[in-house]
Backbone as a chain_set.jsonl record, in Angstrom:
{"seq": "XXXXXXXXXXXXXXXXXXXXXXXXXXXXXXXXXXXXXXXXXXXXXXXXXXXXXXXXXXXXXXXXXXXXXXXXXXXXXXXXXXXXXXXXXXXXXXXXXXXXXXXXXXXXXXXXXXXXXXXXXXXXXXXXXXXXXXXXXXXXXXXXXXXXXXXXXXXXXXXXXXXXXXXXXXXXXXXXXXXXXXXXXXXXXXXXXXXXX", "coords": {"N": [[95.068, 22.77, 95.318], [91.331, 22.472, 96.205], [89.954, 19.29, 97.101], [87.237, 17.653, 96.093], [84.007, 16.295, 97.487], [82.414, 14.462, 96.404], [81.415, 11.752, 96.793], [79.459, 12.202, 98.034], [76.027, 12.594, 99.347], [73.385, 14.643, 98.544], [70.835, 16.056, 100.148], [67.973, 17.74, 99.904], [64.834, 18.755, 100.614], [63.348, 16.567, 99.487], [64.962, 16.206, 97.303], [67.913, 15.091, 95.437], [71.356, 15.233, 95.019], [73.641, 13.281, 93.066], [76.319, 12.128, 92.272], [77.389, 12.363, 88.833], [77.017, 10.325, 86.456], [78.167, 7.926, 83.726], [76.199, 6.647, 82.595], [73.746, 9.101, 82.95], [74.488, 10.082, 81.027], [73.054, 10.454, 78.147], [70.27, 11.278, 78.493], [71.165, 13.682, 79.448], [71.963, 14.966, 77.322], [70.168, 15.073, 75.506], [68.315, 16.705, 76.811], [69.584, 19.13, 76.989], [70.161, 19.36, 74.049], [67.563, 20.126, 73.532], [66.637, 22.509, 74.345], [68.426, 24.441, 73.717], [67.948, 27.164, 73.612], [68.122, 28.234, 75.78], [70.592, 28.163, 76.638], [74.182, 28.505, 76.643], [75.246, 27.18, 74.131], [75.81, 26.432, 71.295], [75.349, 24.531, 69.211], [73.55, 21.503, 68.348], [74.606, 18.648, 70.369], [76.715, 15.591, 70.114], [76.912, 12.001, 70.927], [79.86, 11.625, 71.144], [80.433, 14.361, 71.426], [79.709, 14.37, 74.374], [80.417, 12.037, 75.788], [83.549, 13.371, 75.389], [83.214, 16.101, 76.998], [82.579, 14.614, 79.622], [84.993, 13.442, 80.211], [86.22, 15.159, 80.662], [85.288, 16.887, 82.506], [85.431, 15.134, 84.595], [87.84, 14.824, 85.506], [88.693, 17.559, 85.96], [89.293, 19.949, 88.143], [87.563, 22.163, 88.461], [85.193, 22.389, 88.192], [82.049, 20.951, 89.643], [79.769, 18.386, 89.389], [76.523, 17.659, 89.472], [74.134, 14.582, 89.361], [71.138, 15.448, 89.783], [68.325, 14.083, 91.228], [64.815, 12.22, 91.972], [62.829, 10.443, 94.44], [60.901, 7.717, 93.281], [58.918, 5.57, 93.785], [60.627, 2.72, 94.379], [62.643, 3.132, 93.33], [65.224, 5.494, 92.325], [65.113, 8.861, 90.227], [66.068, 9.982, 87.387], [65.671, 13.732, 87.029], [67.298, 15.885, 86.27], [70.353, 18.025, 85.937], [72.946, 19.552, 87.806], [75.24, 21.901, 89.086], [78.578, 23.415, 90.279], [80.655, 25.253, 88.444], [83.344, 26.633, 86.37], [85.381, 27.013, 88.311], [87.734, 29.326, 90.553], [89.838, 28.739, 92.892], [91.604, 30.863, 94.248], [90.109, 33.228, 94.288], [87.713, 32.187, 95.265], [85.214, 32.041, 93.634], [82.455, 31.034, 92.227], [80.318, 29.268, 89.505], [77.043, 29.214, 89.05], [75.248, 26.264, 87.612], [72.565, 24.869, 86.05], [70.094, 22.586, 84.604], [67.099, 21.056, 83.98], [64.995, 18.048, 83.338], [62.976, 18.444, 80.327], [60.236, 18.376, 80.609], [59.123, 18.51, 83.139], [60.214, 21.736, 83.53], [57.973, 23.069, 81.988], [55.942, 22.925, 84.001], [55.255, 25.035, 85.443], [55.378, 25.643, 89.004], [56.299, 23.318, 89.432], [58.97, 23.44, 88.539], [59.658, 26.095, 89.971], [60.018, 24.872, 92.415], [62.042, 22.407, 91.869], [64.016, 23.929, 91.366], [64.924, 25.894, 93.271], [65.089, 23.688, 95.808], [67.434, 22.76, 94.593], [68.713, 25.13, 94.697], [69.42, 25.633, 96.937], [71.105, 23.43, 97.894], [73.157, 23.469, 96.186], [74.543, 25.924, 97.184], [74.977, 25.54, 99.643], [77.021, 23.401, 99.449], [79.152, 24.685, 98.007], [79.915, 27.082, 99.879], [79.435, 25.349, 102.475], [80.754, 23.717, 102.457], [83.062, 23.818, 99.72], [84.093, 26.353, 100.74], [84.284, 28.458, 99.184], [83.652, 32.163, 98.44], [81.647, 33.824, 96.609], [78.877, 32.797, 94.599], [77.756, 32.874, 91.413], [75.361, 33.401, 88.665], [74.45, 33.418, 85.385], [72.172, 34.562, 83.0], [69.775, 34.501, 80.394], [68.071, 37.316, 79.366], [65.324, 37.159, 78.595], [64.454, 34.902, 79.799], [62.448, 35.573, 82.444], [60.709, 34.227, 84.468], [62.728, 32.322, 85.351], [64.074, 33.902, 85.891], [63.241, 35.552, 88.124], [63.05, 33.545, 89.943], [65.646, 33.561, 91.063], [65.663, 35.712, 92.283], [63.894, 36.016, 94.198], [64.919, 33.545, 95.752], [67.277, 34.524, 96.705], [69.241, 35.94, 95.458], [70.952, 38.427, 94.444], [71.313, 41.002, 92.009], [73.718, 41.794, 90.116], [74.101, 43.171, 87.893], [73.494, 43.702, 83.926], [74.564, 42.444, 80.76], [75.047, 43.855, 78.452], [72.834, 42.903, 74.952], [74.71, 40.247, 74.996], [74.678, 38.246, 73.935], [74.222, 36.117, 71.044], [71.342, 34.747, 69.658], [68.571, 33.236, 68.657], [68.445, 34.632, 65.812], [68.912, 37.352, 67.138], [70.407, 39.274, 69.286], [70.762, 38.767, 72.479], [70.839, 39.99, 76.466], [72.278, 39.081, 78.934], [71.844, 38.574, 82.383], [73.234, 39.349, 85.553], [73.398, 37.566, 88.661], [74.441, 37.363, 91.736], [75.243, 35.258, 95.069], [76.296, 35.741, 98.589], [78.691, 34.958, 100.62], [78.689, 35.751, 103.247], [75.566, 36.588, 102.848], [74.951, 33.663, 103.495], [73.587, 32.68, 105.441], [71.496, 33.761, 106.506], [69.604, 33.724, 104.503], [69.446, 30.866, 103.665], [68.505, 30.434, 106.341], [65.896, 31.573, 105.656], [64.857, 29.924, 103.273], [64.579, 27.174, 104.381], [62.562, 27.923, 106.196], [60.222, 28.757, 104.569], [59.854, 26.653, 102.861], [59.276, 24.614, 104.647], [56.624, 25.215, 105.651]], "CA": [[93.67, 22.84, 94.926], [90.591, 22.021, 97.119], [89.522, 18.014, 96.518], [85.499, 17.406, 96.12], [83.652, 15.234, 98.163], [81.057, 14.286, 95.42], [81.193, 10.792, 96.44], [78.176, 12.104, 99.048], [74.695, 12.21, 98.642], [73.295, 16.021, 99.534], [69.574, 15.932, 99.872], [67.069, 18.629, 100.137], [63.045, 19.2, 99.992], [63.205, 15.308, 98.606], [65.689, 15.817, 95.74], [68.903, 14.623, 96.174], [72.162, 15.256, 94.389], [74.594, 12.168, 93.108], [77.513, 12.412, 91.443], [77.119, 12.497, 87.525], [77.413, 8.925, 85.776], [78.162, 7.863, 82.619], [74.396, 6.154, 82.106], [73.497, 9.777, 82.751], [75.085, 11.717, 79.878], [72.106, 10.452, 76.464], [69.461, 12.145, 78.962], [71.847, 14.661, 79.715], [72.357, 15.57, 75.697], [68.762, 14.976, 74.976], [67.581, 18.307, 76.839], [70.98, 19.915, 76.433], [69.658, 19.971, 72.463], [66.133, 20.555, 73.478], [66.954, 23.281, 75.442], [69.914, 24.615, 73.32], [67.543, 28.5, 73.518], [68.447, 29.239, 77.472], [71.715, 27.715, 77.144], [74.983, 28.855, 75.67], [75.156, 26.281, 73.656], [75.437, 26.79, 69.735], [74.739, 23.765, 68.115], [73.418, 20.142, 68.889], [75.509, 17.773, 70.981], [76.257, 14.217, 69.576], [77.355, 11.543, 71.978], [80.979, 11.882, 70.959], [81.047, 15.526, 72.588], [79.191, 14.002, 75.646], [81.642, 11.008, 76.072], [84.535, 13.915, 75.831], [82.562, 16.123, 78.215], [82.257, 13.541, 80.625], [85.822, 13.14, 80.744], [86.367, 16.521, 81.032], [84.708, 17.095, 84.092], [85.79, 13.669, 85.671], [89.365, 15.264, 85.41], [88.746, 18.936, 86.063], [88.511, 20.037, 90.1], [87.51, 23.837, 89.11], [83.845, 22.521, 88.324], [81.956, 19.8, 90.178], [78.66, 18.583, 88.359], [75.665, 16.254, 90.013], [72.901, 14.116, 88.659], [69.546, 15.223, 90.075], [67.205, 12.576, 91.599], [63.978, 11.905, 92.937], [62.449, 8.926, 94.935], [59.694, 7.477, 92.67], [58.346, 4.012, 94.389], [61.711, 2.098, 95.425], [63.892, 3.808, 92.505], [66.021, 6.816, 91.662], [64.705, 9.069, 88.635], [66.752, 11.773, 86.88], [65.089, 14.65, 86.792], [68.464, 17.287, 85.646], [71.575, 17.931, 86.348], [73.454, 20.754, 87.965], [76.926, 21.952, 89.538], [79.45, 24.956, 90.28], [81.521, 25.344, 87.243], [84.395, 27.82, 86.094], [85.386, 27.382, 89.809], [88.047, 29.582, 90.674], [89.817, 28.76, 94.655], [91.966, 31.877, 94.527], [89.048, 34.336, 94.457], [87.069, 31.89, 95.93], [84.177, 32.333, 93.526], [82.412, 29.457, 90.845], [79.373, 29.921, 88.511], [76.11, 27.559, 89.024], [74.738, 25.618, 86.322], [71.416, 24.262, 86.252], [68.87, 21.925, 83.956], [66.197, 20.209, 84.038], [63.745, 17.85, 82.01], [62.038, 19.607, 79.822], [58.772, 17.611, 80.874], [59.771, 19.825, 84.603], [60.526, 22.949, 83.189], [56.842, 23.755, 81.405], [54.876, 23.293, 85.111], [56.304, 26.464, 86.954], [55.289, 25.908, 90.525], [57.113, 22.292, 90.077], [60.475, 24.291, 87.861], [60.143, 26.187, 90.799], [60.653, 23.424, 93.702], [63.125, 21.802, 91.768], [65.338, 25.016, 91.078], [65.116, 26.079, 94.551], [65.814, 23.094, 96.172], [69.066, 22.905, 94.363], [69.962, 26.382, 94.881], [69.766, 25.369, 98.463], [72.078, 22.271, 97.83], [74.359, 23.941, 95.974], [74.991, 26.921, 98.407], [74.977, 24.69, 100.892], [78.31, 22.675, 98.886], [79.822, 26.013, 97.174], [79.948, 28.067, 100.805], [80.197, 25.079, 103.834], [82.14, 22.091, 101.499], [84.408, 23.987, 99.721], [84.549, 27.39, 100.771], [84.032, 29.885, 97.962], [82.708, 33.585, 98.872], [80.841, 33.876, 96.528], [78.189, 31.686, 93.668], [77.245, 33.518, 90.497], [74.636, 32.894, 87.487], [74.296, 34.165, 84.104], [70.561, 34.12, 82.91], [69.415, 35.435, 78.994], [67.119, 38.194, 79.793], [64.073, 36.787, 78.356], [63.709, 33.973, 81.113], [61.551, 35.768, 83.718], [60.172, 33.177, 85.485], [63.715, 31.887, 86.151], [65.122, 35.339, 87.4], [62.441, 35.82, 89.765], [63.306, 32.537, 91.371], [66.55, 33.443, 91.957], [66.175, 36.847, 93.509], [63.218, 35.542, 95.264], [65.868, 33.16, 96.578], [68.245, 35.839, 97.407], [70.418, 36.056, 94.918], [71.317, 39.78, 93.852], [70.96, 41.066, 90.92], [75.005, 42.399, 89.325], [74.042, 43.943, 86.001], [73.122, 42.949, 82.63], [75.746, 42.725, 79.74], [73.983, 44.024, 77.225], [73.663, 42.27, 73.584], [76.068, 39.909, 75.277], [75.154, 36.755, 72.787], [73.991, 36.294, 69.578], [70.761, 33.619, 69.898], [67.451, 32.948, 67.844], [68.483, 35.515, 65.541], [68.934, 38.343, 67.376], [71.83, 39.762, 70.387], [70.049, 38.583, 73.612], [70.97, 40.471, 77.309], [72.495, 38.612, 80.004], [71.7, 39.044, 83.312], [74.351, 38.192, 86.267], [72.953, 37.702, 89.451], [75.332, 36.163, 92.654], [75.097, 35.677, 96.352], [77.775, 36.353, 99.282], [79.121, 33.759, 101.949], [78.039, 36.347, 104.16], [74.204, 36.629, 102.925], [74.357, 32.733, 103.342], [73.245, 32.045, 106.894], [70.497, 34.326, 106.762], [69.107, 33.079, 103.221], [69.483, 29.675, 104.258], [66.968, 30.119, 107.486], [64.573, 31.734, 105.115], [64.254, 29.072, 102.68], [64.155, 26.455, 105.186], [61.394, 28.421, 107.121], [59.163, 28.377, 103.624], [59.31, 24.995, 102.598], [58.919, 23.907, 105.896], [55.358, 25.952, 106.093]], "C": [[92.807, 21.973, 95.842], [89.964, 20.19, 96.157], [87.946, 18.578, 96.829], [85.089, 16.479, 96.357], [82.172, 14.853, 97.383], [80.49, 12.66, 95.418], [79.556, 11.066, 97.847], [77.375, 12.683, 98.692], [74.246, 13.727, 99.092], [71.711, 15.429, 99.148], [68.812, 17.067, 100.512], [65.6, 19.198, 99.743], [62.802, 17.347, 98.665], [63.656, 15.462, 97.189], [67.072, 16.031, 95.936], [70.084, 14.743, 94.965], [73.537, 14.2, 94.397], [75.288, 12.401, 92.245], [77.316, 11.695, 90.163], [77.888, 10.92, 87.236], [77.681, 9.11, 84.208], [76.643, 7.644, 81.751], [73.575, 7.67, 82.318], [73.605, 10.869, 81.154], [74.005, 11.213, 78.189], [70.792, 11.074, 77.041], [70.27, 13.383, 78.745], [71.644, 15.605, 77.912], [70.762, 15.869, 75.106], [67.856, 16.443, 75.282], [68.705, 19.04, 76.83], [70.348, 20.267, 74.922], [68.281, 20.385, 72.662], [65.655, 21.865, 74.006], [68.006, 24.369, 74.879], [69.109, 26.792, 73.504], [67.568, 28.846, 75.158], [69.726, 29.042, 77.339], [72.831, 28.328, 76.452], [75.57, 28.357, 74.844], [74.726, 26.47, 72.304], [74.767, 25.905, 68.538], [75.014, 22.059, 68.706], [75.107, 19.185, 69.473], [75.582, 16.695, 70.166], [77.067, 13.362, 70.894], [78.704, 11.606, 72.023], [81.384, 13.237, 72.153], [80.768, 15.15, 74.253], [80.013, 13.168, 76.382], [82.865, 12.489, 76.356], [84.297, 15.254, 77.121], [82.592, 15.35, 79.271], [84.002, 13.315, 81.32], [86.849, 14.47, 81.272], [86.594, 16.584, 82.498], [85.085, 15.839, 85.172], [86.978, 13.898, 86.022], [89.693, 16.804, 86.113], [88.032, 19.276, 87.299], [88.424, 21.833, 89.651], [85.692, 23.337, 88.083], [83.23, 21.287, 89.292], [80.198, 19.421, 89.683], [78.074, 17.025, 88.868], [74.752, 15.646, 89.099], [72.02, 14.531, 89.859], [68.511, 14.662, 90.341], [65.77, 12.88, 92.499], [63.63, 10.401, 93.077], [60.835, 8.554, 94.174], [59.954, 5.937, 93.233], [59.515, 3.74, 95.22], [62.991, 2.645, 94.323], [64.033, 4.713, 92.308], [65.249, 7.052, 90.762], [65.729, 10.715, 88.673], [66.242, 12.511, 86.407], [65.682, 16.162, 86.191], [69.572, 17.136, 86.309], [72.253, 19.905, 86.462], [74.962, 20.521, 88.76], [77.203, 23.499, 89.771], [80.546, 24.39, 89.341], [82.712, 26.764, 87.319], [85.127, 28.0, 87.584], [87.284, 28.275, 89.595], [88.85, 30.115, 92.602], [90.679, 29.676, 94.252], [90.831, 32.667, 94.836], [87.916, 33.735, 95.361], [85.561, 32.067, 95.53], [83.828, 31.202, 92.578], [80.771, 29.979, 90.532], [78.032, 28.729, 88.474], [75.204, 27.123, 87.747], [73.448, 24.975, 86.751], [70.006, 24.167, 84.978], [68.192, 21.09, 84.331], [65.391, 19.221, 83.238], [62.741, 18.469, 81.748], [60.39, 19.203, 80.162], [58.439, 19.259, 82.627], [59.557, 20.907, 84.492], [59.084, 23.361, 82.791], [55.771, 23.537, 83.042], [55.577, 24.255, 85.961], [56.314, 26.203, 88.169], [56.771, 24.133, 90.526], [58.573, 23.035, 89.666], [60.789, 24.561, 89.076], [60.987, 25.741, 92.302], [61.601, 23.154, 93.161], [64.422, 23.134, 91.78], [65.629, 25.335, 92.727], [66.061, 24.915, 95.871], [67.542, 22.842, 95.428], [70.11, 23.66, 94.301], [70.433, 25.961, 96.649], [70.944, 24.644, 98.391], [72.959, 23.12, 97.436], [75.419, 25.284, 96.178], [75.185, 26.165, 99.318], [76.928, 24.104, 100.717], [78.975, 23.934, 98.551], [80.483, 26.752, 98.923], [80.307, 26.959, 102.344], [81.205, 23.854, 103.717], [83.441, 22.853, 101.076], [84.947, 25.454, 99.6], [85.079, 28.489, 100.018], [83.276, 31.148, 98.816], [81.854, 33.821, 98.092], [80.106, 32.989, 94.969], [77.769, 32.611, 92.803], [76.34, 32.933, 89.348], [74.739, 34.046, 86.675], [72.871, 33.948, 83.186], [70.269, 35.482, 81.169], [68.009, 35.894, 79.829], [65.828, 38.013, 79.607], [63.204, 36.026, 79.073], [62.768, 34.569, 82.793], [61.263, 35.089, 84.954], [62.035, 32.648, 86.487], [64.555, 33.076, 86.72], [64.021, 35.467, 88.538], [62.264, 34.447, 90.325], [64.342, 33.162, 91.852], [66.619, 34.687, 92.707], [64.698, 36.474, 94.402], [64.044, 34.683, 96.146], [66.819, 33.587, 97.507], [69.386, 35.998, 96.786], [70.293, 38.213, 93.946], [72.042, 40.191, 92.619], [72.438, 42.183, 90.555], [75.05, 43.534, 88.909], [73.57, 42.998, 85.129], [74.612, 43.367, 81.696], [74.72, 42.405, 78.854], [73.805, 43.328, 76.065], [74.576, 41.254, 73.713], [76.072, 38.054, 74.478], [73.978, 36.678, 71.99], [72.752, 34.716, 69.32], [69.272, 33.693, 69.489], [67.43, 34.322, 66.929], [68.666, 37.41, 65.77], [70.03, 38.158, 68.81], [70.332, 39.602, 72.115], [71.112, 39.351, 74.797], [71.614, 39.235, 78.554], [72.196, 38.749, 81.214], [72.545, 38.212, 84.637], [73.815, 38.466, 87.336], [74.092, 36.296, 90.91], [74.866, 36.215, 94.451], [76.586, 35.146, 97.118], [77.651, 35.209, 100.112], [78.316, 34.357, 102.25], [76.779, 35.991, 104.427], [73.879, 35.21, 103.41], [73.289, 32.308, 104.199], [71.91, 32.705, 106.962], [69.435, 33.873, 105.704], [68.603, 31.413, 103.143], [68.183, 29.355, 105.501], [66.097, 30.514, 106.889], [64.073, 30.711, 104.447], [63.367, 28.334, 103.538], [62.704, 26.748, 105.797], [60.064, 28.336, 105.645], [58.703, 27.064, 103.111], [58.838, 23.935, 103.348], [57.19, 24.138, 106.528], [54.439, 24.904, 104.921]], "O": [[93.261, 20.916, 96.279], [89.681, 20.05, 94.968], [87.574, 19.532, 97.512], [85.481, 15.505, 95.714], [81.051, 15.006, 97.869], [79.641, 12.199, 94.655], [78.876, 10.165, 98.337], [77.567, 13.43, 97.732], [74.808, 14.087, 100.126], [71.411, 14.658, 98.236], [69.057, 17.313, 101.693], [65.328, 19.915, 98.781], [62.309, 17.194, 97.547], [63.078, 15.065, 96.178], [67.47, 17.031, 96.534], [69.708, 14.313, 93.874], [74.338, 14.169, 95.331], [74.819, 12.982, 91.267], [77.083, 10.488, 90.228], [78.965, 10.511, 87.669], [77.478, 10.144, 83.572], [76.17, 8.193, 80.756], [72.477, 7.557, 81.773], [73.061, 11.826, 80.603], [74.378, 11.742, 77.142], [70.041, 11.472, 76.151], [69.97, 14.099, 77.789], [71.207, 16.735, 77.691], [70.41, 16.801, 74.383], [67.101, 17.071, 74.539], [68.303, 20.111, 76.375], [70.066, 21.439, 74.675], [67.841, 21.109, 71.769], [64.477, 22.214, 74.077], [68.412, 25.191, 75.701], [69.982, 27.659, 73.488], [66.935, 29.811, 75.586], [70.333, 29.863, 78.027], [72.427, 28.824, 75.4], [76.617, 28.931, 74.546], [73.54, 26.647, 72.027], [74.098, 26.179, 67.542], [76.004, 21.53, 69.211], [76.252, 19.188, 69.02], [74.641, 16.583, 69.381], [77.73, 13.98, 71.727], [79.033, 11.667, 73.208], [82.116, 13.264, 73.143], [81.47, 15.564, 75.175], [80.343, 13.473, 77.529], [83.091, 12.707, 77.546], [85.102, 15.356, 78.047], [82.688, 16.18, 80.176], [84.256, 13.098, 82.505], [87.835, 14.572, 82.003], [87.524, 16.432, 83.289], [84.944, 15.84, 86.395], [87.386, 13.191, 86.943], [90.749, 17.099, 86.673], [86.85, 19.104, 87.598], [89.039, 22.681, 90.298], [85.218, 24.194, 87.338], [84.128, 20.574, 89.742], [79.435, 20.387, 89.676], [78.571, 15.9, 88.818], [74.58, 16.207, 88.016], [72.197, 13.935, 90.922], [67.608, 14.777, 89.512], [65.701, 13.616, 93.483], [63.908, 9.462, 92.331], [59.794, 9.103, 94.538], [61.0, 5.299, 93.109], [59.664, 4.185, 96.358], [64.177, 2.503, 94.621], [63.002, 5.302, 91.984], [64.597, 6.148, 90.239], [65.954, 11.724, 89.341], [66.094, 12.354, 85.195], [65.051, 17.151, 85.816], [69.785, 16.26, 87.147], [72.14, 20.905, 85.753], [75.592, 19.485, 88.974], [76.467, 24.466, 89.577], [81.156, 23.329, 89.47], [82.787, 27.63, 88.19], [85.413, 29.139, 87.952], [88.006, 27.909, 88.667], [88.645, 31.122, 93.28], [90.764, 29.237, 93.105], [90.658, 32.697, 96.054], [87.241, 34.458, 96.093], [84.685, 32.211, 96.382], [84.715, 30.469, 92.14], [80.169, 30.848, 91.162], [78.105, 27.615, 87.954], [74.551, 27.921, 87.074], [73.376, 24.557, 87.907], [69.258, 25.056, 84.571], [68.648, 20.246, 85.103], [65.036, 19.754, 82.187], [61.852, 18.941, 82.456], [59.48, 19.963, 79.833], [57.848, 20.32, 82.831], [58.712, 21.393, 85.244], [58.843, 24.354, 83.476], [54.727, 24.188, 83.007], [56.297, 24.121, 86.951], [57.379, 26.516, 88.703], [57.723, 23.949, 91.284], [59.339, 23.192, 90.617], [61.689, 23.953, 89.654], [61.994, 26.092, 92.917], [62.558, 23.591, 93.801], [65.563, 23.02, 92.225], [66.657, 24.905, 93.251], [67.087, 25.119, 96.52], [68.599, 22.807, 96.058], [71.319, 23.545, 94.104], [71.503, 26.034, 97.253], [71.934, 25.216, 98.846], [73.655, 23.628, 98.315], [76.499, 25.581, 95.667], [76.116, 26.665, 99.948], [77.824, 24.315, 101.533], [79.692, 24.057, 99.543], [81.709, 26.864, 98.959], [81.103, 27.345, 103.2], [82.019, 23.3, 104.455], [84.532, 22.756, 101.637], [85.818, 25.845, 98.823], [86.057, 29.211, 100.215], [82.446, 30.97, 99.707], [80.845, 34.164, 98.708], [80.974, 32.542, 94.219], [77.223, 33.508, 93.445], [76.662, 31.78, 89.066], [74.994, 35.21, 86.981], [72.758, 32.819, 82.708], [70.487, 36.682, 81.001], [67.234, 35.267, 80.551], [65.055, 38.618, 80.35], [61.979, 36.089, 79.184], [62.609, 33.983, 83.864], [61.535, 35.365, 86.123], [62.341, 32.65, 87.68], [65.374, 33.156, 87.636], [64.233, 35.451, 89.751], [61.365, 34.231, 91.138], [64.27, 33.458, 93.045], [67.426, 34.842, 93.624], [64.752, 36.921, 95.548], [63.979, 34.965, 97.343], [67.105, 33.213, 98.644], [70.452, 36.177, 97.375], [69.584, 38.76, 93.102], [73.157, 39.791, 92.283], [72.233, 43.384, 90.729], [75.658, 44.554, 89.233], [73.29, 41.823, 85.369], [75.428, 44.266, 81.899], [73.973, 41.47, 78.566], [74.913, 42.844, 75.834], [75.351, 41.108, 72.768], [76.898, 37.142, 74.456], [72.886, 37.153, 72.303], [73.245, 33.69, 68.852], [68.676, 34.443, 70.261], [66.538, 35.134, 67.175], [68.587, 38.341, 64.968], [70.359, 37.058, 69.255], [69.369, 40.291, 72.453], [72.264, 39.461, 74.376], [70.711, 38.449, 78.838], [72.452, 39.953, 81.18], [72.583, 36.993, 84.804], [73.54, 39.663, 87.413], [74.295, 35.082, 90.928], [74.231, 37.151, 94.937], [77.539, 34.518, 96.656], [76.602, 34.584, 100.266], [77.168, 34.074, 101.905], [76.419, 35.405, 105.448], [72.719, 35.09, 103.803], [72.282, 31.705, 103.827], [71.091, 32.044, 107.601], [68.313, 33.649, 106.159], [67.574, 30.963, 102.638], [67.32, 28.479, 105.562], [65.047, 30.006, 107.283], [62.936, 30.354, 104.756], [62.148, 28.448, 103.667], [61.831, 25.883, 105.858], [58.995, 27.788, 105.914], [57.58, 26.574, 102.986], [58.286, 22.872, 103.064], [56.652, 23.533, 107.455], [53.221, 25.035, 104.8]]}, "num_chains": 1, "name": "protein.A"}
């Protein structure tokens, strides 16, 4: 199995990905429950699951899961946390995860910066770190705003699995959307070329 080099810092568009702490995980839970209607996530966290979470993932090389930072004055601030999960090195494929604070999430143009920059990062890690073909998401059909980042990004759009979970009373839609090694190189100079304008 491939090791993960998570003890390094990735940085992109001034937001920088550090390997998940413990002093992270009562933010972490806080929009995890606040949040529990995008997520697949059935019912509130308490710190107990977070503590065994934590050790989870500190143990388990088929996901790899950052803290989220920006530079405010002369200190760090955690702004979310993301990763490639369910990783799978036979097939060479893993599944990306991504939150934010919910403070974040209600101004769109900023949602957008932050999501972006970390799709960058974590194509960047998934495709030239540890060599997967290809990165997939799973998105409830209702989120708009966040599917048209990612195929504005360049991520291509699967299918939907219909009805495929059972969430504010009613069978919500999935939508799976992934991108290819291949597409990377070309996807990659586009961003760059927008954020750079």
């Amino acid at each position: 199995m491939e090791e993960f080099e998570i003890g390094e810092v990735c940085e992109f568009n001034k937001r920088y990905l550090y390997p998940l702490s413990k002093e992270h995980l009562s933010k972490l839970k806080a929009w995890r429950n606040s949040q529990m209607d995008i997520l697949r996530q059935w019912k509130p966290l308490t710190e107990y699951n977070q503590e065994k979470w934590f050790q989870k993932i500190s143990q388990d090389n088929t996901q790899v899961i950052f803290a989220i930072m920006i530079k405010k004055e002369k200190n760090m601030q955690l702004i979310g946390y993301c990763g490639i999960t369910n990783i799978d090195f036979i097939n060479r494929w893993g599944e990306i995860s991504f939150l934010a604070d919910l403070i974040r999430t209600q101004d769109e143009e900023l949602y957008r910066e932050d999501f972006i920059s970390v799709l960058y990062m974590l194509c960047q890690y998934g495709f030239e770190k540890i060599n997967l073909n290809k990165l997939f998401t799973e998105t409830f059909s209702f989120r708009k705003n966040h599917i048209k980042i990612l195929e504005d990004f360049g991520f291509h759009l699967d299918g939907i699995l219909r009805e495929h979970k059972f969430l504010n009373g009613k069978y919500q839609d999935s939508v799976i959307h992934s991108i290819l090694h291949s597409e990377w190189t070309q996807i990659k100079e586009k961003i760059k070329d927008v954020l750079e304008k």
